[in-house]
LODOLUM-373165 format. One line per 5 residues: number of its first residue (from 0); for each residue y, z, x negated of C-alpha. Coordinates in steps of 0.2 Angstrom, whole numbers, padded with zeros to 4 digits. Layout:
BEGIN
NUM = Y,Z,X ~ ...
END
This chain:
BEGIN
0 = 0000,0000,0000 ~ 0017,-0003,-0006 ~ 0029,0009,-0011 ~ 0046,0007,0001 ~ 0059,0015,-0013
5 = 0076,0023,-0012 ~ 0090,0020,-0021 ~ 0089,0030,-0038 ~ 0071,0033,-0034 ~ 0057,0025,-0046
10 = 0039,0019,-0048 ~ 0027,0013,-0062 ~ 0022,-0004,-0064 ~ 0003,-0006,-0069 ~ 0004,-0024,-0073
15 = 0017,-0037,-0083 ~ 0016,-0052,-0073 ~ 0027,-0051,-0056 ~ 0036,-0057,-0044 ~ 0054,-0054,-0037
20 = 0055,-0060,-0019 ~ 0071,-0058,-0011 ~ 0077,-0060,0008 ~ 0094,-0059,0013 ~ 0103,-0064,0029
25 = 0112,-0079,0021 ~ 0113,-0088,0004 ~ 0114,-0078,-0011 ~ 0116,-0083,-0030 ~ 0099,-0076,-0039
30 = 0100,-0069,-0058 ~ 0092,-0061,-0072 ~ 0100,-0049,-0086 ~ 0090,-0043,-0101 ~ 0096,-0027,-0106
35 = 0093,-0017,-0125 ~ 0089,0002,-0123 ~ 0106,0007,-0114 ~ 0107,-0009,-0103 ~ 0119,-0017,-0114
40 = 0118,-0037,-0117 ~ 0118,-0046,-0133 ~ 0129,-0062,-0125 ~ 0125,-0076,-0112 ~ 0107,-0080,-0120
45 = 0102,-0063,-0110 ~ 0109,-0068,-0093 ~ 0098,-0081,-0083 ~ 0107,-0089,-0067 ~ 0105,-0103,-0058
50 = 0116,-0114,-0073 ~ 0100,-0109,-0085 ~ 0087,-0101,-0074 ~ 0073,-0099,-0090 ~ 0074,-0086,-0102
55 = 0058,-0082,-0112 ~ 0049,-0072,-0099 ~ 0060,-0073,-0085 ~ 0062,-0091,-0072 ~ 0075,-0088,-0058
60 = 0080,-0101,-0045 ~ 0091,-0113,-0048 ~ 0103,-0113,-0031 ~ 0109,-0100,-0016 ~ 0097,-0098,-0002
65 = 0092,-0085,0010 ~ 0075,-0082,0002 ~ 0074,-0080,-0016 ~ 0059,-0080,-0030 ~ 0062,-0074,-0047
70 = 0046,-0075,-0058 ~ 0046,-0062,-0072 ~ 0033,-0060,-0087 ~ 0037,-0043,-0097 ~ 0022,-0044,-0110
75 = 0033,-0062,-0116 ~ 0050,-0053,-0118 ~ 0057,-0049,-0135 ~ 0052,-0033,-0140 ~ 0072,-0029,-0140
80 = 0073,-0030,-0122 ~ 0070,-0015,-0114 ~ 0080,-0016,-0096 ~ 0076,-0033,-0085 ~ 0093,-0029,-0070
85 = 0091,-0041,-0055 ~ 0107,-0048,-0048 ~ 0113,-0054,-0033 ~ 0130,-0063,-0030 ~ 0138,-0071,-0014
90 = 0141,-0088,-0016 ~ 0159,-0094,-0017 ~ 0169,-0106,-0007 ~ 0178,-0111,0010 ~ 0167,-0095,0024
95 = 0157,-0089,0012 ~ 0155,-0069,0017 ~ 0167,-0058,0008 ~ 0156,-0044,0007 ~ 0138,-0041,0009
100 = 0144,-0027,0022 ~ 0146,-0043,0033 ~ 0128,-0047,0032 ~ 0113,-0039,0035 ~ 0106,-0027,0023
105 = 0096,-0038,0008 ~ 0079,-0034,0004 ~ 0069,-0033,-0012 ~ 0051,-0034,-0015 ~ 0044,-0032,-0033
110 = 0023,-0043,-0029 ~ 0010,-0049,-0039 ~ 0011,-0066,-0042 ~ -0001,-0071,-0029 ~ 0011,-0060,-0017
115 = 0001,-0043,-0017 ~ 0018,-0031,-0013 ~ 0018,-0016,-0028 ~ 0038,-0009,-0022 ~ 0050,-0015,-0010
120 = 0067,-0009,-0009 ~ 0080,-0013,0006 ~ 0099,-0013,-0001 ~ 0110,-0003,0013 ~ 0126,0005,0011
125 = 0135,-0013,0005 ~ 0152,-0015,0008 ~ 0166,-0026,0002 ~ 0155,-0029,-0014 ~ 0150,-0046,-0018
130 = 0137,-0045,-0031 ~ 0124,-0032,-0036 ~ 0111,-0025,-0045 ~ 0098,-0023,-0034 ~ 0082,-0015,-0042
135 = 0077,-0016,-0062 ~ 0063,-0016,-0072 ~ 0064,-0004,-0088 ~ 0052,0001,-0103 ~ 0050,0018,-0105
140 = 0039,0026,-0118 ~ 0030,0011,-0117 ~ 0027,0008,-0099 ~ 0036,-0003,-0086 ~ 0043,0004,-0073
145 = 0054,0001,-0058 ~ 0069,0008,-0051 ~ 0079,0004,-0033 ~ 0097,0004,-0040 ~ 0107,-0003,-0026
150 = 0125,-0006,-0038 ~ 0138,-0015,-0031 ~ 0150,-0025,-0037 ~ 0171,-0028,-0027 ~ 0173,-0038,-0041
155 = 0160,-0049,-0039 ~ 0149,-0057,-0053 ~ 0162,-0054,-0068 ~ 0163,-0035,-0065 ~ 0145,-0032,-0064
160 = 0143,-0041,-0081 ~ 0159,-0033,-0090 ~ 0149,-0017,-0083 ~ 0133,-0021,-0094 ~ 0145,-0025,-0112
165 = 0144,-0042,-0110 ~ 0158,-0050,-0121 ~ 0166,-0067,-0111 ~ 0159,-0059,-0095 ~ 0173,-0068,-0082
170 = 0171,-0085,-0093 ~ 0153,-0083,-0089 ~ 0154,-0077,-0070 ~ 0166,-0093,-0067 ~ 0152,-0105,-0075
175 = 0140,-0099,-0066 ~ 0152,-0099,-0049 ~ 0157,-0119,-0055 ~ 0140,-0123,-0058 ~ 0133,-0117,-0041
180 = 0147,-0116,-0028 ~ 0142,-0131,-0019 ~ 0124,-0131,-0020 ~ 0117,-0128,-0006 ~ 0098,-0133,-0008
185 = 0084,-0119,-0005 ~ 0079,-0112,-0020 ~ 0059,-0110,-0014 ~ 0050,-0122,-0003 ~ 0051,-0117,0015
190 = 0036,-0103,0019 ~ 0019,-0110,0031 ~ 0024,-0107,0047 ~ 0006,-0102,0048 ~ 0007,-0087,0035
195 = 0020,-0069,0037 ~ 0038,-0072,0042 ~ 0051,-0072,0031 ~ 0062,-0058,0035 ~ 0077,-0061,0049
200 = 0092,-0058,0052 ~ 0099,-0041,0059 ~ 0104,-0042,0078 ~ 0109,-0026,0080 ~ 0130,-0023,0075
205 = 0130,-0017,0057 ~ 0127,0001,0055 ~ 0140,0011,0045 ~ 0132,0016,0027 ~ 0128,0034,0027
210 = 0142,0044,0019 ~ 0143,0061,0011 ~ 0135,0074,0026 ~ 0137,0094,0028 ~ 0120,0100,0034
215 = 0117,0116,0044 ~ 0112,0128,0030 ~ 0096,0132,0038 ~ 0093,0110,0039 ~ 0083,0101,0027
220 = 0087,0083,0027 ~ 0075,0069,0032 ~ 0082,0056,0018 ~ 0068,0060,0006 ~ 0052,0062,0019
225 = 0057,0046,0029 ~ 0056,0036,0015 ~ 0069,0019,0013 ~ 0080,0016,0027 ~ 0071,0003,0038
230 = 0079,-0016,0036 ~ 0091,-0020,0051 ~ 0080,-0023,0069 ~ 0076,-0041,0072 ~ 0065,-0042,0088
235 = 0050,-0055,0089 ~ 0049,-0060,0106 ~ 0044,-0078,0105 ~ 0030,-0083,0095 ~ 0027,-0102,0101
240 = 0029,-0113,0087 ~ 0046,-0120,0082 ~ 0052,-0138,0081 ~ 0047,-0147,0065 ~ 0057,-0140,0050
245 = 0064,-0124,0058 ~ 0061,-0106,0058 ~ 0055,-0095,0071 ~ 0067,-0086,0081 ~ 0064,-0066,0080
250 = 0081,-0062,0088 ~ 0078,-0057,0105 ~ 0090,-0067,0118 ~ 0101,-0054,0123 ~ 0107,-0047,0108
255 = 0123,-0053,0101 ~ 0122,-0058,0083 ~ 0129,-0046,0070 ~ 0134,-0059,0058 ~ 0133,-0079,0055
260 = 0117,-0081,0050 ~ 0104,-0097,0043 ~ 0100,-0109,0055 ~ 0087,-0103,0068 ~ 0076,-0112,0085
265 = 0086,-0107,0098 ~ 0082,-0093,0106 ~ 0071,-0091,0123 ~ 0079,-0091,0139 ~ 0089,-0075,0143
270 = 0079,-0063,0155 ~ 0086,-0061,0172 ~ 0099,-0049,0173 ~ 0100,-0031,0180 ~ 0104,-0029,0200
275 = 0120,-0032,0204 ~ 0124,-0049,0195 ~ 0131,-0051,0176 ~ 0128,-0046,0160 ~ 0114,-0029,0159
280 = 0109,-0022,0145 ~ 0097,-0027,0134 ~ 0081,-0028,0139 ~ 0070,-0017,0126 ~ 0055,-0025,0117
285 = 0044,-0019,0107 ~ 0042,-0024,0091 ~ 0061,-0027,0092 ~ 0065,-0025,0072 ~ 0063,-0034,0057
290 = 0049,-0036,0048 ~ 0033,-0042,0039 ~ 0022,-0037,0054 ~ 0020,-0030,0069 ~ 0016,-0011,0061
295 = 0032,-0012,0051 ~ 0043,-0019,0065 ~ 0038,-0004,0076 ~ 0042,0007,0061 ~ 0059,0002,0058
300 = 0065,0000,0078 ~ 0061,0019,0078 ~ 0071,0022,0063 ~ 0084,0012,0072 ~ 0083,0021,0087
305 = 0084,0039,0079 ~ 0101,0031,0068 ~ 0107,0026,0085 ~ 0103,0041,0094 ~ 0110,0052,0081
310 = 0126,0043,0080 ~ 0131,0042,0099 ~ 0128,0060,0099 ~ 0140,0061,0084 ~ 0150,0053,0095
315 = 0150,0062,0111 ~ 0150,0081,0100 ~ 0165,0073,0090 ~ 0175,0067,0107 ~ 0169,0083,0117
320 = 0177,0095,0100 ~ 0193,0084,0099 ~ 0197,0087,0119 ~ 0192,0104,0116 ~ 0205,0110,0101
325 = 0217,0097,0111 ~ 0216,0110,0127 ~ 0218,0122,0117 ~ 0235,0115,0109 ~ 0240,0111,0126
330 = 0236,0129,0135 ~ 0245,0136,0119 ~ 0261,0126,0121 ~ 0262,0130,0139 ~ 0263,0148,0135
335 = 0274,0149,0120 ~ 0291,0152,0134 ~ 0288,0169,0144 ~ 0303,0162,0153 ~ 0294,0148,0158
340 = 0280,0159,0168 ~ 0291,0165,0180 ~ 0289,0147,0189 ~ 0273,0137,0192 ~ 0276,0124,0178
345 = 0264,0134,0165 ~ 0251,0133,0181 ~ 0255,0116,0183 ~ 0252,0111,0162 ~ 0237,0121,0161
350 = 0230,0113,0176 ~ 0237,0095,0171 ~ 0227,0101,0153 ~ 0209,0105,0159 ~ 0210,0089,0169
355 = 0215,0080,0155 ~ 0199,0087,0145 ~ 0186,0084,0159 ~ 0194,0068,0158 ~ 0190,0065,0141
360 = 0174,0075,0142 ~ 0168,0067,0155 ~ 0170,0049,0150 ~ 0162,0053,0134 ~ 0146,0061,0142
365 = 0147,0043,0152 ~ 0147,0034,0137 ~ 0133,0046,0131 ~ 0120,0043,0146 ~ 0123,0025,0146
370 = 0117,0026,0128 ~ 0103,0039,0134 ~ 0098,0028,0146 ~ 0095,0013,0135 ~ 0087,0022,0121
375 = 0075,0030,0135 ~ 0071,0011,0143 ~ 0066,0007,0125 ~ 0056,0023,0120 ~ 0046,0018,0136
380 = 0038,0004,0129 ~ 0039,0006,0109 ~ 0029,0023,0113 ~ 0014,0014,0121 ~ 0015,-0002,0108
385 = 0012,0011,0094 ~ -0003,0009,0083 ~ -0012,0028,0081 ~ -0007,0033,0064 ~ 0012,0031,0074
390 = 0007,0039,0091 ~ 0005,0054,0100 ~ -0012,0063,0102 ~ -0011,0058,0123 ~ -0008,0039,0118
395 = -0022,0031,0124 ~ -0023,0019,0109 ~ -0034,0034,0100 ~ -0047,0031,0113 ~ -0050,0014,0107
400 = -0048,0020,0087 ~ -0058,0012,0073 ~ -0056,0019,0055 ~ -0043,0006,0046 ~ -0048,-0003,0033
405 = -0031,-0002,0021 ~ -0019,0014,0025 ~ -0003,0011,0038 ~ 0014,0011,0029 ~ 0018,0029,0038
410 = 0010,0043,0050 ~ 0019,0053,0063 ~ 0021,0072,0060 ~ 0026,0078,0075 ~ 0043,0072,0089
415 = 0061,0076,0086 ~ 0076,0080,0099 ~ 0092,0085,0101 ~ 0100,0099,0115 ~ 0110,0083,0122
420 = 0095,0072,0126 ~ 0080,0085,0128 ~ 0068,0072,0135 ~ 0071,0057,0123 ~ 0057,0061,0109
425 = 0061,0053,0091 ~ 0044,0052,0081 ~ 0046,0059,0065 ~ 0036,0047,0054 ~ 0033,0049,0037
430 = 0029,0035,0024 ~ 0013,0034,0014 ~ 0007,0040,0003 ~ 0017,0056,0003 ~ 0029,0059,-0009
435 = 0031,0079,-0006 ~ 0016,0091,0001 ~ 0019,0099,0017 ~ 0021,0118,0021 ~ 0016,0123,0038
440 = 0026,0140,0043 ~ 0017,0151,0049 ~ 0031,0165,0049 ~ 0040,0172,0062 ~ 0056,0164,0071
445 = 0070,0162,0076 ~ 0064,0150,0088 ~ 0075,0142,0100 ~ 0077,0140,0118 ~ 0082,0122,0118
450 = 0074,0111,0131 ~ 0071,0110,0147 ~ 0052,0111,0148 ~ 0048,0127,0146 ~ 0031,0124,0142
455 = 0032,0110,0130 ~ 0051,0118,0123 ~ 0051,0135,0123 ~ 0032,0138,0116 ~ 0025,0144,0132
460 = 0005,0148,0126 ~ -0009,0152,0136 ~ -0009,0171,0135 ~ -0025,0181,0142 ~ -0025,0167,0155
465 = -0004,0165,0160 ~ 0010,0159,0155 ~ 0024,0168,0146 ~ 0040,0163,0139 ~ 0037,0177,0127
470 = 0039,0174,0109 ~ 0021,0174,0099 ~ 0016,0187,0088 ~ 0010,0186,0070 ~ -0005,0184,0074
475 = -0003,0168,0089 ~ 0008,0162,0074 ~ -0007,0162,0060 ~ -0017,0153,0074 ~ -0003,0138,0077
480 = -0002,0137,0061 ~ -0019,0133,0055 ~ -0021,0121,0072 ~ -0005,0113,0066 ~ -0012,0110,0050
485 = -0030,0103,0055 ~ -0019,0090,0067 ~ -0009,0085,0052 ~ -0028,0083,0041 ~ -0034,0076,0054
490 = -0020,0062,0055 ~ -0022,0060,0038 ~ -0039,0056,0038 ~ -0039,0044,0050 ~ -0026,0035,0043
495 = -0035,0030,0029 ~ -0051,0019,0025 ~ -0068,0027,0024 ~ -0068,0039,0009 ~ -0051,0035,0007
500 = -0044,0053,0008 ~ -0055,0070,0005 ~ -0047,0086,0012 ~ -0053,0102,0001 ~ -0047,0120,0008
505 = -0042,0136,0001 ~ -0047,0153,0011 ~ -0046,0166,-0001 ~ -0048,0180,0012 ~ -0061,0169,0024
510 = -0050,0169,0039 ~ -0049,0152,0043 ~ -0066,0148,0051 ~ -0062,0147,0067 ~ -0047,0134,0067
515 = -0056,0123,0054 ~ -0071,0120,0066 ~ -0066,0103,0070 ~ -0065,0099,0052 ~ -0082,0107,0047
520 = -0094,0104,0062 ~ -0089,0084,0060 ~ -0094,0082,0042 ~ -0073,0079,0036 ~ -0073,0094,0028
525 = -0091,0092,0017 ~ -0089,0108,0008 ~ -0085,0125,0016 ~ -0066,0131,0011 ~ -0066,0141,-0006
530 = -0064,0159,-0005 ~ -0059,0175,-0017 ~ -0050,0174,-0031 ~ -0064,0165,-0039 ~ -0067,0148,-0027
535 = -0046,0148,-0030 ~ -0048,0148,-0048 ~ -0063,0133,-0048 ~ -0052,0123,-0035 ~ -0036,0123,-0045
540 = -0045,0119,-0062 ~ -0053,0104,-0056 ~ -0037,0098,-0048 ~ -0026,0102,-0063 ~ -0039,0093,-0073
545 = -0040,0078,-0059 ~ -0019,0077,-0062 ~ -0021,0077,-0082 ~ -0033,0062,-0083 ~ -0026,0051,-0069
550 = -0009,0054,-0077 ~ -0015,0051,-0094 ~ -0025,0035,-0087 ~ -0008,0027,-0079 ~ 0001,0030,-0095
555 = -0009,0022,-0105 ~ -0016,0010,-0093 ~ -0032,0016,-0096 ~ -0040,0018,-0077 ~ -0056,0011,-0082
560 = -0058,0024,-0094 ~ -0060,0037,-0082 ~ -0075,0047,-0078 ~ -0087,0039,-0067 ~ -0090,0056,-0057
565 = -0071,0058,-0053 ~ -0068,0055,-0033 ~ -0056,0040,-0031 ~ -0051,0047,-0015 ~ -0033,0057,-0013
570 = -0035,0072,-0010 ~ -0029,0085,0000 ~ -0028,0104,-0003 ~ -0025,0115,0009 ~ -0021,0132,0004
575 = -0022,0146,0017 ~ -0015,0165,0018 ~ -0005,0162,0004 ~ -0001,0172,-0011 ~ -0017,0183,-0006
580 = -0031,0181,-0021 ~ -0018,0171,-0032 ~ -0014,0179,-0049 ~ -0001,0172,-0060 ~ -0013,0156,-0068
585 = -0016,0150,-0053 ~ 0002,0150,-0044 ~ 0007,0140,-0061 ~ -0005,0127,-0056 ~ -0001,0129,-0037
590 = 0017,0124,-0043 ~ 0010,0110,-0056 ~ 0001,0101,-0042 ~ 0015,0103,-0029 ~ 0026,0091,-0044
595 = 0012,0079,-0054 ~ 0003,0079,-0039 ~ 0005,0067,-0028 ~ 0012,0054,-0039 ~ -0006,0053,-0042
600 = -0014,0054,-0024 ~ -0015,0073,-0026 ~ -0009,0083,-0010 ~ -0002,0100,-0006 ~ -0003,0108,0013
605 = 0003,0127,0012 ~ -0001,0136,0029 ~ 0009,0153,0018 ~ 0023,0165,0029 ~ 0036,0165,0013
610 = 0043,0183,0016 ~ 0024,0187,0012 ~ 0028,0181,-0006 ~ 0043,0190,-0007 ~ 0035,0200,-0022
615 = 0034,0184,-0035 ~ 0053,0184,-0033 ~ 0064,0168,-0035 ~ 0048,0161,-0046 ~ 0042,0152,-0032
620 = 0060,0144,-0024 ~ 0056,0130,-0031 ~ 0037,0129,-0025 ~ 0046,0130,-0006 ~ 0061,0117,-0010
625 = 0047,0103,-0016 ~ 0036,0104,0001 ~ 0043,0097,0018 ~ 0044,0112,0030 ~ 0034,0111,0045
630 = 0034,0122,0057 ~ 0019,0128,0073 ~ 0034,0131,0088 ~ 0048,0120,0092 ~ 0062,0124,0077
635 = 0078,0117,0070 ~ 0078,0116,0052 ~ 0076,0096,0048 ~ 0092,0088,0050 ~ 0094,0065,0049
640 = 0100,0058,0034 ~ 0117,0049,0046 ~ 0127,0063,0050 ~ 0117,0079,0047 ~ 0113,0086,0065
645 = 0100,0098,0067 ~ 0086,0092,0074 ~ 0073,0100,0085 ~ 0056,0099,0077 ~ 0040,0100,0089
650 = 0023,0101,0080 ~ 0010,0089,0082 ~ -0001,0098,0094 ~ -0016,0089,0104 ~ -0016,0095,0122
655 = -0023,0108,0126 ~ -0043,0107,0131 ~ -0040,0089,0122 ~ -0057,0084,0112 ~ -0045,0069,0103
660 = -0045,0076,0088 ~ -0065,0081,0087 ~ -0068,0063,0095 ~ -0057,0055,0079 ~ -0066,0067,0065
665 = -0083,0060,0072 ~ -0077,0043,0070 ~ -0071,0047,0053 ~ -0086,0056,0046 ~ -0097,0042,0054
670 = -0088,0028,0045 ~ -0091,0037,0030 ~ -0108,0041,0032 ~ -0111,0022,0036 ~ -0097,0016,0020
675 = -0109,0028,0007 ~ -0124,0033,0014 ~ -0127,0047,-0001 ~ -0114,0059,0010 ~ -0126,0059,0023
END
């Protein structure tokens, strides 16, 4: 599976033969630098463009176009050249774009040369800038590696170059311009209509770039765990096949284009409008976002929907304080004369001032529901269209499940909502593989009262028979805890391809029988959770040890080397009761695997109360602040990675009395039974 990267974030490169695949919305220029050690170039020999598109070990194309291929071979450079930066540049001349903030976001994928994705990256956050680095590839202690960089450029290609030392870097940016700005001819041969869509234009009006946040103290944001910001929604709506020489049209008909974009087909018929004559809203689709497949388009229109449902929110909350501290100008200025109370003009003004702010209140919360009520039409159908690593425990689709045969790009880890908009459910997906282990909470509250369900809200639990609103104890806390975990496992599990993924367990005090039945009575977990201080001990070593050599093996790009008995599956440690039958050794390699371990497919699920650690001191902050808190009630403590609201977290809980997750275990186990029949 590809890694989706972030800007600043990096990812090694096993291999020195790749591929550079860019899609943008419009034409862009295409180029090459070749950097020394500090990125610095030696002249125009370490620049190819379109005017001179081979350098030893790098091609690039030799004209604008939307979709770009630049062919790179890092064994062939000279040893000097440590730093391979990919440009992008808008093309000059009479409507070119201005800015790539006028276009929709660009996308980077780093393939094999037969087109097997290793990292893709999607450029957001442009504005006026006209040229870029986009991602780079750099030598480090040897190894390639790559990095999302997302650099822009206002002063187009001559400042990005003057950037990198290059002496004559305007003489060479016009050259380049001169050489290129009225070229026009693809710089690739048009894709097989027959094989995966390019990536399309965005349909949805350009979302601002994400600027500097203040979160809730208690609010971990979401940037890290969600992974790259999903590439700008373009519906697929009409798959019939297109007129000789053009593309398919993915725009869905009644949204209004964000930008000029490439020729397309002309789009389908317009569906018939709401009652009532005129223009309605749009009708929702799923699917109803760009890109490479179904999976992924689904993916990103729920990233688009929580952006948009955050934002409006933003809105109304920004709208609903500005009436509120105008009011209270207003009511304060009407009482400022005591001479003026003796008459009814101060009744008059603060009478004429509440009006005024349930005007404004008012036509905010209008705006609001209008937005509530389109986001709900579209949740109603994306929910149902979800494949099950991406829906809900009641979505029928698990009934029909089959063990995948390659890992989705994310998994769902529960449902997010706000106070404003209690029934509209935002999935929280995460991107595979994880990138930070989990820690489920299992201590107490304070858990709010922010819903309108009481049973699905407020963690109303099935108490000796009845229903209470009453908060659980410790001990109904441990319980959801552990269930919370064993749905996150068993997610997990199914997500991947038989023997794929292994889940291992840590009980030191033996108390977690009970919750992990459905893990252990359908073979997933093959051997019984290890407990005392002992099984912790024998667990941690092998892992550590497991880290070590797949670490030294991708450093040296020795993987063939490795031991013939070593499980190729990820793995998954859960560690229950946490810090009871941990001694000082073993929370050092608690912490080692919760940083080296999942670069390498290793894992971490605490199911740990912190305050019960309280004793180690601030020794473990750091252990906390590298997992992604999870919590067994409803909580706010994750806030979006847009404008920092504090979002209400629900766990993802089968119903109650539900066999789902039993029934997907089975499936699981069974497909590994039948994959390598010596588990059996």
């Amino acid at each position: 599976m590809a890694a989706e990267l972030v800007r600043g974030q990096n990812h090694p490169l096993d291999r020195t033969r790749v591929e550079i695949r860019i899609a943008a919305d419009g034409p862009v220029l295409a180029g090459v630098t070749l950097g020394d050690e500090q990125g610095r170039l030696s002249g125009a020999e370490a620049v190819a463009h379109p005017g001179a598109p081979r350098r030893v070990g790098v091609e690039v194309p030799s004209g604008p176009a939307a979709v770009q291929r630049i062919t790179v071979d890092l064994g062939a450079l000279p040893g000097a050249v440590h730093r391979v930066s990919v440009l992008l540049a808008l093309p000059v001349g009479p409507g070119a774009p201005r800015g790539f903030c006028a276009a929709a976001a660009p996308s980077v994928a780093v393939t094999t040369p037969d087109g097997i994705p290793l990292a893709g990256y999607t450029v957001t956050g442009l504005g006026p800038e006209s040229a870029l680095v986009a991602v780079e590839l750099y030598r480090r202690r040897g190894a390639w590696r790559i990095r999302a960089v997302g650099q822009g450029y206002a002063g187009g290609l001559a400042e990005l170059l003057r950037d990198q030392g290059l002496p004559g870097a305007a003489e060479l940016a016009a050259r380049i311009e001169e050489a290129t700005g009225t070229s026009r001819a693809p710089a690739v041969a048009a894709p097989d209509p027959s094989a995966a869509p390019d990536p399309v234009p965005a349909i949805r009006p350009e979302r601002p770039a994400p600027g500097p946040t203040t979160f809730a103290p208690e609010a971990e944001s979401l940037a890290g765990a969600l992974g790259a910001p999903g590439a700008p929604d373009a519906p697929a709506v009409d798959l019939g096949a297109p007129p000789a020489g053009a593309r398919l049209d993915y725009r869905h008909p009644r949204r209004p284009a964000a930008s000029a974009a490439a020729p397309v087909a002309p789009p389908a018929p317009a569906p018939p409008a709401a009652a009532g004559g005129g223009d309605g809203p749009a009708v929702p689709v799923a699917g109803d976002a760009n890109g490479w497949s179904m999976e992924e388009r689904l993916y990103n229109q729920v990233r688009g929907m929580f952006e948009d449902l955050a934002r409006s929110v933003a809105a109304y909350r920004g709208a609903a304080g500005f009436a509120a501290s105008r009011l209270e100008r207003e009511l304060d200025e009407a009482l400022a004369d005591p001479r003026a109370r003796l008459g009814g003009a101060t009744e008059a003004a603060r009478v004429a001032a509440r009006d005024r702010h349930a005007d404004l209140v008012g036509r905010a919360r209008a705006v609001l529901d209008r937005d509530l009520a389109q986001l709900a039409a579209e949740s109603e159908v994306v929910e149902p269209a979800l494949p099950p690593a991406l829906a809900r425990w009641d979505n029928p689709v698990w009934h029909a499940y089959e063990v995948p045969r390659q890992p989705p790009m994310a998994v769902r880890l529960g449902d997010l909502h706000l106070p404003e908009a209690p029934e509209l459910r935002i999935p929280l997906l995460v991107r595979l593989p994880l990138e930070r282990g989990l820690w489920i909470d299992s201590g107490p509250g304070p858990y709010p009262r922010a819903g309108r369900d009481p049973e699905r809200e407020f963690g109303r639990r099935e108490l000796g028979g009845a229903l209470t609103d009453a908060a659980p104890d410790e001990a109904e806390l441990g319980r959801l805890a552990l269930e919370t975990a064993v749905a996150v496992a068993a997610r997990l599990l199914a997500a991947h391809p038989p023997g794929g993924y292994a889940v291992r367990v840590l009980d030191p005090a033996g108390s977690a029988g009970p919750a992990l039945a459905p893990l252990r009575e359908s073979g997933a977990l093959p051997e019984p959770p290890a407990a005392g201080a002992r099984g912790v001990a024998a667990v941690l070593e092998a892992l550590t040890r497991r880290v070590d050599l797949l670490q030294m093996a991708v450093r040296h790009r020795a993987t063939e080397a490795l031991p013939p008995e070593l499980d190729p599956a990820e793995q998954l440690l859960i560690v229950h009761d946490f810090p009871h039958g941990f001694d000082d050794r073993a929370l050092n390699q608690l912490r080692y695997l919760a940083d080296e371990g999942p670069a390498v497919g290793v894992h971490l699920m605490m199911v740990a109360d912190r305050s019960r650690a309280r004793e180690y001191g601030p020794v473990l902050d750091p252990l906390w602040r590298a997992l992604l808190r999870l919590t067994p009630v409803p909580d706010t403590h994750l806030a979006d990675p847009w404008v920092g609201h504090a979002w209400i977290y629900e766990p993802p809980l089968a119903p109650r009395r539900s066999e789902v997750i039993r029934r997907v275990l089975d499936r699981v186990a069974e497909a590994r039974r039948a994959a390598d029949p010596q588990t059996g």
